[in-house]
PQR file of N, CA, C, O and H, with PARSE charges and radii, in Angstrom:
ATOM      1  N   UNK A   1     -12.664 -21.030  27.723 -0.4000 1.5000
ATOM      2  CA  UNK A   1     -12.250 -21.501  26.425 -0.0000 2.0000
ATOM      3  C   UNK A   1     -11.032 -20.694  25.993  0.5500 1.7000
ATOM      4  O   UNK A   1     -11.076 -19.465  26.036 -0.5500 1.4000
ATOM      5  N   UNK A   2      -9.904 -21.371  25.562 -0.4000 1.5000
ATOM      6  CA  UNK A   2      -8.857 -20.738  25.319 -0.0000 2.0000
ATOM      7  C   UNK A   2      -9.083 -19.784  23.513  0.5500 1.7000
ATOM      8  O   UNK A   2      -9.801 -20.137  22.577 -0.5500 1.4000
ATOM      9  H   UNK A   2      -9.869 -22.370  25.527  0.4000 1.0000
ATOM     10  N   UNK A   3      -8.632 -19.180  23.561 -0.4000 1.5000
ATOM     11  CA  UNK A   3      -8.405 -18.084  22.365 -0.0000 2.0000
ATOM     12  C   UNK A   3      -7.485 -18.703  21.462  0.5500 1.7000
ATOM     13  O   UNK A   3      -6.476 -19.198  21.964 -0.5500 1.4000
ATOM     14  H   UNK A   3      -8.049 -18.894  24.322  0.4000 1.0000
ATOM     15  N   UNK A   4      -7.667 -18.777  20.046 -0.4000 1.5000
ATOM     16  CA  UNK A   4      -6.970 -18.939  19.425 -0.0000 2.0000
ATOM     17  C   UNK A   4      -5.017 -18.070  19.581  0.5500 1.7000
ATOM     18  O   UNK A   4      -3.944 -18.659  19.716 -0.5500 1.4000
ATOM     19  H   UNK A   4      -8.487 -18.375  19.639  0.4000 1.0000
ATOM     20  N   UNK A   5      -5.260 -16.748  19.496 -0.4000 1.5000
ATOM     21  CA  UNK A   5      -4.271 -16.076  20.032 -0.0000 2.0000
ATOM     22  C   UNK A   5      -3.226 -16.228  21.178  0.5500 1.7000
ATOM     23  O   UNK A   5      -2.066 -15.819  21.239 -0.5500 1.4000
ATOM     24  H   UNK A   5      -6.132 -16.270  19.387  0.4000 1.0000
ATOM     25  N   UNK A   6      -4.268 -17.212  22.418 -0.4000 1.5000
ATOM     26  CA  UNK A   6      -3.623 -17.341  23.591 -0.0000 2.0000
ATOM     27  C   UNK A   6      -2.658 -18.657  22.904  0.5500 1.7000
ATOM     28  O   UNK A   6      -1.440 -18.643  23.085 -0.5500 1.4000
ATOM     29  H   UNK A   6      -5.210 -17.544  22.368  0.4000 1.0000
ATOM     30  N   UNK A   7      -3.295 -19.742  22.136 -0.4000 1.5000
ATOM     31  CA  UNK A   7      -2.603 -21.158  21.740 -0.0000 2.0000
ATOM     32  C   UNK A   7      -0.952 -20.825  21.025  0.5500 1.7000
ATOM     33  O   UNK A   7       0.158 -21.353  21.096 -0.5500 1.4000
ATOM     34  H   UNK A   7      -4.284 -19.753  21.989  0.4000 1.0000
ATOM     35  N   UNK A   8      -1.483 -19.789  20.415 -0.4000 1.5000
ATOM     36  CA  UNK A   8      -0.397 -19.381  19.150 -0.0000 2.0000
ATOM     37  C   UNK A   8       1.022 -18.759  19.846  0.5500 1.7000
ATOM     38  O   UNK A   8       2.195 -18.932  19.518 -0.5500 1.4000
ATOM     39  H   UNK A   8      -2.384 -19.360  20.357  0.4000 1.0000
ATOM     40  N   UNK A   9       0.452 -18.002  20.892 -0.4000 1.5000
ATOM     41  CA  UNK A   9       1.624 -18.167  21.708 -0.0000 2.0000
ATOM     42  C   UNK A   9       2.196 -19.029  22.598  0.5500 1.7000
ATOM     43  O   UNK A   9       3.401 -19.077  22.846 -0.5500 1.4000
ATOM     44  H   UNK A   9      -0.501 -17.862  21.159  0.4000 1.0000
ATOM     45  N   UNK A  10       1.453 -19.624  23.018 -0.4000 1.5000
ATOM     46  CA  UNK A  10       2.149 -20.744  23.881 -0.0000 2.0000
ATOM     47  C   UNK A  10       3.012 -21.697  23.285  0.5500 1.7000
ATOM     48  O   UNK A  10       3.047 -21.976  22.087 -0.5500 1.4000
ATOM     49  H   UNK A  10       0.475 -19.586  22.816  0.4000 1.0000
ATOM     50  N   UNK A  11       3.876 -22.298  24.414 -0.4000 1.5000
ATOM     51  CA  UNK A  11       5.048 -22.823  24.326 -0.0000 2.0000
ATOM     52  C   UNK A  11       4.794 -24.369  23.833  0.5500 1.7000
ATOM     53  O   UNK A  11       3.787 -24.928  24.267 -0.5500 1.4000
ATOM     54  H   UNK A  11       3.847 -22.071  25.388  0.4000 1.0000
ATOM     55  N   UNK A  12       5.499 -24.945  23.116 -0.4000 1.5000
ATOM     56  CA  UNK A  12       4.925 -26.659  22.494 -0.0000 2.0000
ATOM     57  C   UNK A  12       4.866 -27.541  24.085  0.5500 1.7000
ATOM     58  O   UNK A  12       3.943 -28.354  24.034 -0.5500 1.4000
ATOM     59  H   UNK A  12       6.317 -24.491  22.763  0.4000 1.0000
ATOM     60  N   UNK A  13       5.486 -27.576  25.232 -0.4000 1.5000
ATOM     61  CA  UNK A  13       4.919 -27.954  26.415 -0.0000 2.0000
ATOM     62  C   UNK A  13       3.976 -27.596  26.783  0.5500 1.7000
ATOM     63  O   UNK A  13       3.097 -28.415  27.052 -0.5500 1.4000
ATOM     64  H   UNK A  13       6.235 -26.915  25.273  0.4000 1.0000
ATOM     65  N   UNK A  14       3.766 -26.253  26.946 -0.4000 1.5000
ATOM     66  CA  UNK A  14       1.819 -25.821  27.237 -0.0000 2.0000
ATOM     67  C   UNK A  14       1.205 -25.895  26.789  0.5500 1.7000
ATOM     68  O   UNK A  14       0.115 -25.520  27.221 -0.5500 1.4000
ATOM     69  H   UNK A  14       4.480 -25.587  26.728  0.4000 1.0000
ATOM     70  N   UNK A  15       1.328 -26.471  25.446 -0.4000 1.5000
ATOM     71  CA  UNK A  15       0.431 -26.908  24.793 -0.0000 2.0000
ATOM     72  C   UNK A  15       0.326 -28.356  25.019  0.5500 1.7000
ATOM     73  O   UNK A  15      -0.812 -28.808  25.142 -0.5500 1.4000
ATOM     74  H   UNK A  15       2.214 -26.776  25.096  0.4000 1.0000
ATOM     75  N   UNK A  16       1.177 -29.037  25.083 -0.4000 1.5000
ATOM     76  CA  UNK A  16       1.039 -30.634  25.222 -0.0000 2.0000
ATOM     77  C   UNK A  16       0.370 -31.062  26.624  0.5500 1.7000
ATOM     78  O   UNK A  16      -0.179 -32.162  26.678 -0.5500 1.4000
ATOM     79  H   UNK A  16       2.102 -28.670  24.984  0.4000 1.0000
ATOM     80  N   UNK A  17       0.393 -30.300  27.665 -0.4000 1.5000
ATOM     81  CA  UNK A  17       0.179 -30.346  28.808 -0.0000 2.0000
ATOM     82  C   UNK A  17      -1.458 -29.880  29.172  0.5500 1.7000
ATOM     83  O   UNK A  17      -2.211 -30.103  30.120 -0.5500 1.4000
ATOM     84  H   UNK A  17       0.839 -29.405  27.622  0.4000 1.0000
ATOM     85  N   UNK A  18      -1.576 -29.078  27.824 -0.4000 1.5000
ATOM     86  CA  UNK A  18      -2.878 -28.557  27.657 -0.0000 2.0000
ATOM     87  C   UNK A  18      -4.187 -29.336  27.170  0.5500 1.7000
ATOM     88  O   UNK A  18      -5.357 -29.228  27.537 -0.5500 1.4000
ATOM     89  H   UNK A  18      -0.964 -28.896  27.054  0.4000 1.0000
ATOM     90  N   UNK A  19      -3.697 -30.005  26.396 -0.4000 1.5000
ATOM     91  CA  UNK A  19      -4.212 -30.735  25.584 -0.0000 2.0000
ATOM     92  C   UNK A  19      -4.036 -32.005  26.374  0.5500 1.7000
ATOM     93  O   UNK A  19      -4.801 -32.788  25.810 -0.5500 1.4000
ATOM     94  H   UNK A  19      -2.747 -30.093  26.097  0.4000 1.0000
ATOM     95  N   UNK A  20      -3.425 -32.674  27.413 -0.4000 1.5000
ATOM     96  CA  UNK A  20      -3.552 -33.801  28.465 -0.0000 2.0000
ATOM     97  C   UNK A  20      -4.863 -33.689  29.307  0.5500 1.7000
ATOM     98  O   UNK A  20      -5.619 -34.594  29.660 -0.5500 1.4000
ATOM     99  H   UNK A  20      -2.803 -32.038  27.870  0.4000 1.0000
ATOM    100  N   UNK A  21      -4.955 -32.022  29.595 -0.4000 1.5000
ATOM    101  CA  UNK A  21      -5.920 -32.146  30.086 -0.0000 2.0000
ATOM    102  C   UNK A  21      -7.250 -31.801  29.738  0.5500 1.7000
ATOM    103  O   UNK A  21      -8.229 -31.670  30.472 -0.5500 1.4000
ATOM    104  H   UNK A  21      -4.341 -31.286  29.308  0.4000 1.0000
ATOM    105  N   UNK A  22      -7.161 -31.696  28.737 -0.4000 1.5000
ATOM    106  CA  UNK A  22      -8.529 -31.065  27.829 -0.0000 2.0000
ATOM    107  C   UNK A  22      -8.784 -32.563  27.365  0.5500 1.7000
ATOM    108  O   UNK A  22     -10.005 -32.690  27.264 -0.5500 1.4000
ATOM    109  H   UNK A  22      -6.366 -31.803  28.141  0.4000 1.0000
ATOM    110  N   UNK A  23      -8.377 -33.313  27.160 -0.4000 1.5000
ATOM    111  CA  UNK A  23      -8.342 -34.486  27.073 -0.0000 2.0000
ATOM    112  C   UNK A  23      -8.953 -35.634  27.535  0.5500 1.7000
ATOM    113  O   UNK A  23      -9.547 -36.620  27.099 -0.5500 1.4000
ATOM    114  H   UNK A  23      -7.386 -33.209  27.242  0.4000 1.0000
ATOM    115  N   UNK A  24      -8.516 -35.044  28.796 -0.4000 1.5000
ATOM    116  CA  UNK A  24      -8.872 -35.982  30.228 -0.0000 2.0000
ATOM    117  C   UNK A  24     -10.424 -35.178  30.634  0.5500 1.7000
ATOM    118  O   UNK A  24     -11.303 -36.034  30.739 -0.5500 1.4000
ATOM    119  H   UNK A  24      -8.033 -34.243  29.150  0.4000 1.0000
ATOM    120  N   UNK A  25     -10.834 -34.064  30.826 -0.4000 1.5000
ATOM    121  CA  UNK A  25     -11.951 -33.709  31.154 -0.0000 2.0000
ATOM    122  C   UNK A  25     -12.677 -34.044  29.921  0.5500 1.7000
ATOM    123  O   UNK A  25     -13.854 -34.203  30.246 -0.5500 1.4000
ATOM    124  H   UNK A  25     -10.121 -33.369  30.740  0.4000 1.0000
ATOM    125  N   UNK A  26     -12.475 -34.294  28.194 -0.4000 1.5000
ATOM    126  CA  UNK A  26     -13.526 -34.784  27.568 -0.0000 2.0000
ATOM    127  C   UNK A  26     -13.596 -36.224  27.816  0.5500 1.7000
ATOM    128  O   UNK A  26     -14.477 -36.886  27.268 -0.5500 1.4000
ATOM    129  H   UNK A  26     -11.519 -34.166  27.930  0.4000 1.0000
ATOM    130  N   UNK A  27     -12.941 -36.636  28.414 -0.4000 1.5000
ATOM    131  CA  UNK A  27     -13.795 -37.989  28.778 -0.0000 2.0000
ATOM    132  C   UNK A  27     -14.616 -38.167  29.984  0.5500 1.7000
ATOM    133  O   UNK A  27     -15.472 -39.050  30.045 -0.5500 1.4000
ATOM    134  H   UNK A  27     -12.225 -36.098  28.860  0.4000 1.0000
ATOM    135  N   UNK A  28     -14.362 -37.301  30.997 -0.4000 1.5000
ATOM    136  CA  UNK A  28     -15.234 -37.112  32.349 -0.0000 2.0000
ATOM    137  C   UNK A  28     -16.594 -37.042  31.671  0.5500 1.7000
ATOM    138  O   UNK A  28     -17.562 -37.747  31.953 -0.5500 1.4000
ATOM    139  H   UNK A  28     -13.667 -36.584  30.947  0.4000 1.0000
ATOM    140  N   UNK A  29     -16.529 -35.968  30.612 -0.4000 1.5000
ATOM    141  CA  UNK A  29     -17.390 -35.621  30.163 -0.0000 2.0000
ATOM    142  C   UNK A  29     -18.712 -36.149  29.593  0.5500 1.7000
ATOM    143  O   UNK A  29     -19.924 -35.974  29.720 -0.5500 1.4000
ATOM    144  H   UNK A  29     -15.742 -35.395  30.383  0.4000 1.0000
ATOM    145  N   UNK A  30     -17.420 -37.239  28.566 -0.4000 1.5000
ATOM    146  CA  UNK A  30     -18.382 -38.186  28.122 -0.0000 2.0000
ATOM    147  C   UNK A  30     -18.735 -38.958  29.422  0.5500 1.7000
ATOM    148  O   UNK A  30     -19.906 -39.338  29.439 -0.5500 1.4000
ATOM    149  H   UNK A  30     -16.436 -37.381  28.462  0.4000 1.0000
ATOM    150  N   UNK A  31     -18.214 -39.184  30.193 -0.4000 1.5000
ATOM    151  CA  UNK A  31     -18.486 -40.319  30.703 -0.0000 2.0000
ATOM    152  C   UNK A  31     -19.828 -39.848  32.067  0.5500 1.7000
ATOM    153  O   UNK A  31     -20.529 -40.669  32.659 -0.5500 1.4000
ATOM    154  H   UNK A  31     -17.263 -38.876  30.179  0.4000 1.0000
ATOM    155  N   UNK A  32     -19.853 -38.365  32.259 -0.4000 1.5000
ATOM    156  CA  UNK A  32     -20.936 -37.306  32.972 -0.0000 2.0000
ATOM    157  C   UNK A  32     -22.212 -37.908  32.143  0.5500 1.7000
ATOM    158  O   UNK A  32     -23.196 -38.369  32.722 -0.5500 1.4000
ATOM    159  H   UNK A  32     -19.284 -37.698  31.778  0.4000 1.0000
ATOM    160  N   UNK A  33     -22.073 -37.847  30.650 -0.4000 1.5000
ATOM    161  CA  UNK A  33     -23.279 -37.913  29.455 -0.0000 2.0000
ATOM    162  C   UNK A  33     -23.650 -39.525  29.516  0.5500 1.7000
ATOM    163  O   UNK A  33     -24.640 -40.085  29.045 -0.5500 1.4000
ATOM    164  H   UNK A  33     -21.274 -37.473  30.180  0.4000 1.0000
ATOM    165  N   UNK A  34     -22.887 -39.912  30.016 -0.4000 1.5000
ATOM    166  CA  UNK A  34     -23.494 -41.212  29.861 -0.0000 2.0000
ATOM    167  C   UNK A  34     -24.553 -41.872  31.336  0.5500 1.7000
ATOM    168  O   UNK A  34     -25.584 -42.543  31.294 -0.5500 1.4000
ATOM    169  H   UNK A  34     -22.082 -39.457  30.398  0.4000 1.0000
ATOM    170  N   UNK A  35     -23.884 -41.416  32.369 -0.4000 1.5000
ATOM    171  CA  UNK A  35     -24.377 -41.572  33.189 -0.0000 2.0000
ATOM    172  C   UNK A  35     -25.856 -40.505  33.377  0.5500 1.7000
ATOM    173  O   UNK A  35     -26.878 -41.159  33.580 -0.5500 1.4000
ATOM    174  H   UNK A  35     -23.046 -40.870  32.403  0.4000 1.0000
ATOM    175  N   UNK A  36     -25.981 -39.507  33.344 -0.4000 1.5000
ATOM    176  CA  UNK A  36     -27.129 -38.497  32.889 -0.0000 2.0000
ATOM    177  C   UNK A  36     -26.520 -37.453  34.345  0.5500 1.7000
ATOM    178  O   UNK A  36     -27.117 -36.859  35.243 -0.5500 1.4000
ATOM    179  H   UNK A  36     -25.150 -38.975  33.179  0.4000 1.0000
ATOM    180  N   UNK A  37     -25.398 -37.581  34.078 -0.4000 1.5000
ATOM    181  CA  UNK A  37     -24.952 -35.967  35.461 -0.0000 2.0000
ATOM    182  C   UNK A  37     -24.397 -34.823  34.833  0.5500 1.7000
ATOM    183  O   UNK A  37     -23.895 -33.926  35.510 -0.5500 1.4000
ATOM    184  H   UNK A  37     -24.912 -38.064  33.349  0.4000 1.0000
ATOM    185  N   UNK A  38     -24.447 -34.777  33.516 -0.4000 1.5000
ATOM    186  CA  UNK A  38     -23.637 -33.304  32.937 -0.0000 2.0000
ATOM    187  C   UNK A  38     -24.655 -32.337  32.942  0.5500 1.7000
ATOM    188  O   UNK A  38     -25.761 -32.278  32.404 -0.5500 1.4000
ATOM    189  H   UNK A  38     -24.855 -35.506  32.966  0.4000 1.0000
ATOM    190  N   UNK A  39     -23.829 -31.376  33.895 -0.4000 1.5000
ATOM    191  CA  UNK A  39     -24.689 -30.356  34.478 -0.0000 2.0000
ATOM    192  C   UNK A  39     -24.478 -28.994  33.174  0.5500 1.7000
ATOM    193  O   UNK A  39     -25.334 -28.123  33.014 -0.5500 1.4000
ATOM    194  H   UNK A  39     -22.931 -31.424  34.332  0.4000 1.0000
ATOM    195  N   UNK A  40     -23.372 -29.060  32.477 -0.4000 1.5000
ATOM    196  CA  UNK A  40     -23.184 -28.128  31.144 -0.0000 2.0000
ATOM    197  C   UNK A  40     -23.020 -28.482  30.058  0.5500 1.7000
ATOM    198  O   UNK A  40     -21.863 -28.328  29.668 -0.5500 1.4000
ATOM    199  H   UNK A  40     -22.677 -29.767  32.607  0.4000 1.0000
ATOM    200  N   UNK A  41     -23.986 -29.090  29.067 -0.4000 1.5000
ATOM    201  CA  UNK A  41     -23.542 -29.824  27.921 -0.0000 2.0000
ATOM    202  C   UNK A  41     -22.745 -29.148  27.087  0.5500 1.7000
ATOM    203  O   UNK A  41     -21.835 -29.645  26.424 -0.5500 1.4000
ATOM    204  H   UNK A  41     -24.926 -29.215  29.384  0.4000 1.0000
ATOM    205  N   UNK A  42     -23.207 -27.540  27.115 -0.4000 1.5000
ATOM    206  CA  UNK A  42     -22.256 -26.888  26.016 -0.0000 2.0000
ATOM    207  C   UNK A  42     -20.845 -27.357  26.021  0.5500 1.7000
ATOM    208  O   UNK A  42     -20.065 -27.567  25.092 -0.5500 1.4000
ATOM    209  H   UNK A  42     -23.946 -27.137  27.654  0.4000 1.0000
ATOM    210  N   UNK A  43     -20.677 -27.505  27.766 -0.4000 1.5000
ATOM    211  CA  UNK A  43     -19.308 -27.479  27.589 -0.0000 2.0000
ATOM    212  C   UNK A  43     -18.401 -29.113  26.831  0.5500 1.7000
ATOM    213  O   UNK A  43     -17.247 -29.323  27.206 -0.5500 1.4000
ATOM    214  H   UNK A  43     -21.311 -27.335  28.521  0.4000 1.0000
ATOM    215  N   UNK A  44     -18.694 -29.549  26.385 -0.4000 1.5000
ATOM    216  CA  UNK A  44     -18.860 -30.615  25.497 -0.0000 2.0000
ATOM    217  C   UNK A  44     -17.979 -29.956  24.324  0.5500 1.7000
ATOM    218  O   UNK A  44     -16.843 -30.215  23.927 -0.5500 1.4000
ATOM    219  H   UNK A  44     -19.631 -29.378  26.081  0.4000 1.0000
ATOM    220  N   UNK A  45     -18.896 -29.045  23.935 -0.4000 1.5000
ATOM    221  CA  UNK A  45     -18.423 -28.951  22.724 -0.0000 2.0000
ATOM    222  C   UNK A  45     -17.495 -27.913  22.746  0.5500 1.7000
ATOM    223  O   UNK A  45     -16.831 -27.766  21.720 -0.5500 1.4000
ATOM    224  H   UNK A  45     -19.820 -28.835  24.257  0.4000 1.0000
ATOM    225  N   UNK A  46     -17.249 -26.983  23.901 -0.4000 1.5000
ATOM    226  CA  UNK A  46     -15.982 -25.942  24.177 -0.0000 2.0000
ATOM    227  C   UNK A  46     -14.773 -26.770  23.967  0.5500 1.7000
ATOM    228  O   UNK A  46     -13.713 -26.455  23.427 -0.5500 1.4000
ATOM    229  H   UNK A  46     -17.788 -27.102  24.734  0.4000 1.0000
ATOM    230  N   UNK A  47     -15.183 -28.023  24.563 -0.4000 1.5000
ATOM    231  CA  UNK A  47     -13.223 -28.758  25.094 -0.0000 2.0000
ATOM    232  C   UNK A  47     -12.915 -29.613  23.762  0.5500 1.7000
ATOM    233  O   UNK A  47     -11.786 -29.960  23.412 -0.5500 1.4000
ATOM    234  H   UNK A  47     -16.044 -28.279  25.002  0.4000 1.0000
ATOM    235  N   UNK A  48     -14.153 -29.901  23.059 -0.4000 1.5000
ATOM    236  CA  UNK A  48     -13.825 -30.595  21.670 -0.0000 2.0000
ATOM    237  C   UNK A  48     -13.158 -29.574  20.686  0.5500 1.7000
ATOM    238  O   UNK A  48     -12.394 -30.018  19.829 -0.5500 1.4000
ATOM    239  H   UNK A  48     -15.070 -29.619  23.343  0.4000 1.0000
ATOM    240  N   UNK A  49     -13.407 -28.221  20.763 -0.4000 1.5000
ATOM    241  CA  UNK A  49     -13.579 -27.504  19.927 -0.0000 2.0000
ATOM    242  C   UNK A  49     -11.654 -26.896  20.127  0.5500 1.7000
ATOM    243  O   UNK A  49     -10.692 -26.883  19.360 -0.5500 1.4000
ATOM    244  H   UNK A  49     -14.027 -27.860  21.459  0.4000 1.0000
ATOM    245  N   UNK A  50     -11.899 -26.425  21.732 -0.4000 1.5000
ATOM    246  CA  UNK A  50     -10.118 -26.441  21.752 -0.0000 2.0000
ATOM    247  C   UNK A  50      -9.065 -27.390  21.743  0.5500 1.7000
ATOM    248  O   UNK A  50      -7.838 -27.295  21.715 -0.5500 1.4000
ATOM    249  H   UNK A  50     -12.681 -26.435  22.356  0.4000 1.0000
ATOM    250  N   UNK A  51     -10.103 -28.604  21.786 -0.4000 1.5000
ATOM    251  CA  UNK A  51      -9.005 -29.729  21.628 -0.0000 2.0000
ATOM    252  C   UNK A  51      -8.402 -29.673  20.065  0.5500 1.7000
ATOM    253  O   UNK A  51      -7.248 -30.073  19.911 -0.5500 1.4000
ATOM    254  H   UNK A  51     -11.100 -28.681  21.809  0.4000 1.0000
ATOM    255  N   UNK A  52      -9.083 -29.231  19.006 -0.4000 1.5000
ATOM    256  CA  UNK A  52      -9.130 -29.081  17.786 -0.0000 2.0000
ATOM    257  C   UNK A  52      -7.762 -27.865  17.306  0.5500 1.7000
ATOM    258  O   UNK A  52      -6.912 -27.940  16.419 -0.5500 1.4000
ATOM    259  H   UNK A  52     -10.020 -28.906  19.131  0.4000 1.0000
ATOM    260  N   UNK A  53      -8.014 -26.911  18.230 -0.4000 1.5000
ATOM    261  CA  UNK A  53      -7.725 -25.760  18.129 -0.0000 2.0000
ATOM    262  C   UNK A  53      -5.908 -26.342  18.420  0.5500 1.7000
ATOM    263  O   UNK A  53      -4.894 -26.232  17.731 -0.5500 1.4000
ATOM    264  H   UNK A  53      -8.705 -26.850  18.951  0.4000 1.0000
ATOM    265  N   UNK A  54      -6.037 -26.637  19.060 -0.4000 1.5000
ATOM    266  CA  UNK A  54      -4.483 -27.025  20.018 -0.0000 2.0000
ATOM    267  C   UNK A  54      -3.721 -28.019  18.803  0.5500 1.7000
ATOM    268  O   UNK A  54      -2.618 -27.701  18.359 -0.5500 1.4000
ATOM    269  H   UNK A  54      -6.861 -26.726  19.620  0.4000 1.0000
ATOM    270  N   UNK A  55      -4.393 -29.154  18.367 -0.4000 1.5000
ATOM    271  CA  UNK A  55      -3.997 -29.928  17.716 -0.0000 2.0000
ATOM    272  C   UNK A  55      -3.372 -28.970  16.201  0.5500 1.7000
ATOM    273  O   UNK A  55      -2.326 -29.100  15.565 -0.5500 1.4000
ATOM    274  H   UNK A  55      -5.289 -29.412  18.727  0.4000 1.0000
ATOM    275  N   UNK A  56      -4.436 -28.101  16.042 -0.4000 1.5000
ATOM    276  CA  UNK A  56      -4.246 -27.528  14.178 -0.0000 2.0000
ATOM    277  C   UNK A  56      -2.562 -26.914  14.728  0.5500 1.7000
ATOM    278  O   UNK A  56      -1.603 -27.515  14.245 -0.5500 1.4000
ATOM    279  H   UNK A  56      -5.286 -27.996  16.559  0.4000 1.0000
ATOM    280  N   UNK A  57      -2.279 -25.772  15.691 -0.4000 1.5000
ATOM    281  CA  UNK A  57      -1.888 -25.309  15.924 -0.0000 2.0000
ATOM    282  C   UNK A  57      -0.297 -26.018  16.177  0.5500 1.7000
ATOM    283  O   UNK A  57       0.750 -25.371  16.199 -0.5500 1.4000
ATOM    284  H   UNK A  57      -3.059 -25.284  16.083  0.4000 1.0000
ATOM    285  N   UNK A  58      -0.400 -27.221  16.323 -0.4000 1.5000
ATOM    286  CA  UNK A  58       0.585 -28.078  16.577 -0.0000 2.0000
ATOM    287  C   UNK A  58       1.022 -28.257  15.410  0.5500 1.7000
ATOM    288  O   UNK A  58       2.149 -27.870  15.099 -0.5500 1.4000
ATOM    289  H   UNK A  58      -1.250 -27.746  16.305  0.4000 1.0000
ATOM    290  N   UNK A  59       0.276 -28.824  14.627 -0.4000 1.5000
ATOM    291  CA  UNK A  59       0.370 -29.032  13.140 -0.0000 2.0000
ATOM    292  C   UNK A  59       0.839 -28.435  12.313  0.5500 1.7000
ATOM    293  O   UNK A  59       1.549 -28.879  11.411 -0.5500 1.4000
ATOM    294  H   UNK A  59      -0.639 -29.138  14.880  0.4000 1.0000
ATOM    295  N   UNK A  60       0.463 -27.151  12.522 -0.4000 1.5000
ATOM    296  CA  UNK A  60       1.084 -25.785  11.741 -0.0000 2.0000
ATOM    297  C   UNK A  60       2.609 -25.495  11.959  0.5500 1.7000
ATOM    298  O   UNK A  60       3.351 -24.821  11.245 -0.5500 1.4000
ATOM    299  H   UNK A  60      -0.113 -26.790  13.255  0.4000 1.0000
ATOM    300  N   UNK A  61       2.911 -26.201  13.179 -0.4000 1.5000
ATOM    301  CA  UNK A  61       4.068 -25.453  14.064 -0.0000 2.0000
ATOM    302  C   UNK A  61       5.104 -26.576  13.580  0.5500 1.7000
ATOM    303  O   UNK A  61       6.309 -26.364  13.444 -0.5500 1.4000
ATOM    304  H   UNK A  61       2.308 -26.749  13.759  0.4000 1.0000
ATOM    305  N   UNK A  62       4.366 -27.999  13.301 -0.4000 1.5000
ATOM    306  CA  UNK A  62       5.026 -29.093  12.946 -0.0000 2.0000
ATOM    307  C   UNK A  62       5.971 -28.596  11.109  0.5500 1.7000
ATOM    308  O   UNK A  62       7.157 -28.734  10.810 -0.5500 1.4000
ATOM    309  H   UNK A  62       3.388 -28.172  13.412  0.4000 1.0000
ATOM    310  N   UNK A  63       4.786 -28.019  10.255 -0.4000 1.5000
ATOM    311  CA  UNK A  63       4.736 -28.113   9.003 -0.0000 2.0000
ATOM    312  C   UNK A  63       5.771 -27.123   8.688  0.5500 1.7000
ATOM    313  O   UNK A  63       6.573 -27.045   7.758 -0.5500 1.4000
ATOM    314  H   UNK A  63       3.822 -27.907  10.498  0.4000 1.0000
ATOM    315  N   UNK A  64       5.492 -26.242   9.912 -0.4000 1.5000
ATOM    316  CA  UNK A  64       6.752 -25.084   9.681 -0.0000 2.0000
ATOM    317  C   UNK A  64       8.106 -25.397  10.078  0.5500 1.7000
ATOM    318  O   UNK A  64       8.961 -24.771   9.452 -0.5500 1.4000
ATOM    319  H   UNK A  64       4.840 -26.305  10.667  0.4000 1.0000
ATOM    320  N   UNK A  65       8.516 -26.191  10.942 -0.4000 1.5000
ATOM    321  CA  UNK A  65       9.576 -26.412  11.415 -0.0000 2.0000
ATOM    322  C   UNK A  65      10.697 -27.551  10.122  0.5500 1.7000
ATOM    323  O   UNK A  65      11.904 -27.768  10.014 -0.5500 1.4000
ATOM    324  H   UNK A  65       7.822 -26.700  11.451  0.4000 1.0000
ATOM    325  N   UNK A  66       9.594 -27.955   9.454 -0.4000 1.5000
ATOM    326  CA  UNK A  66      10.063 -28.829   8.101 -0.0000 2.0000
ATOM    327  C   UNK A  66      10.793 -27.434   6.984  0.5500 1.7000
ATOM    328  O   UNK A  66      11.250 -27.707   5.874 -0.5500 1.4000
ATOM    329  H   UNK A  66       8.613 -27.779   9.541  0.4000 1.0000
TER
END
């Protein structure tokens, strides 16, 4: 799970690139839960949680650049 600290530095490409794939594994994910093969549910809520994280962080970076 990425660190808030680690996001804040990263570059607006590593982040976009980050978030493609945090992206893409929450739908494996869902799609693990649907079938009944998710072997780590927590992790469910890790990639939702940095998907969140990535997005605010974008946002912030957006609001500041105004």
């Amino acid at each position: 799970m990425a660190k808030y600290d680690d996001i804040k530095t990263a570059s607006d490409d590593q982040l976009t690139t980050q978030l493609g794939e945090l992206k893409r594994e929450a739908f494996n994910l869902r799609f693990q839960a649907a079938t009944g093969q998710l072997e780590k549910p927590a992790r469910v809520k890790e990639v939702r949680r940095t998907i969140a994280r990535i997005k605010t962080a974008q946002a912030q970076r957006a609001r500041a650049a105004k």
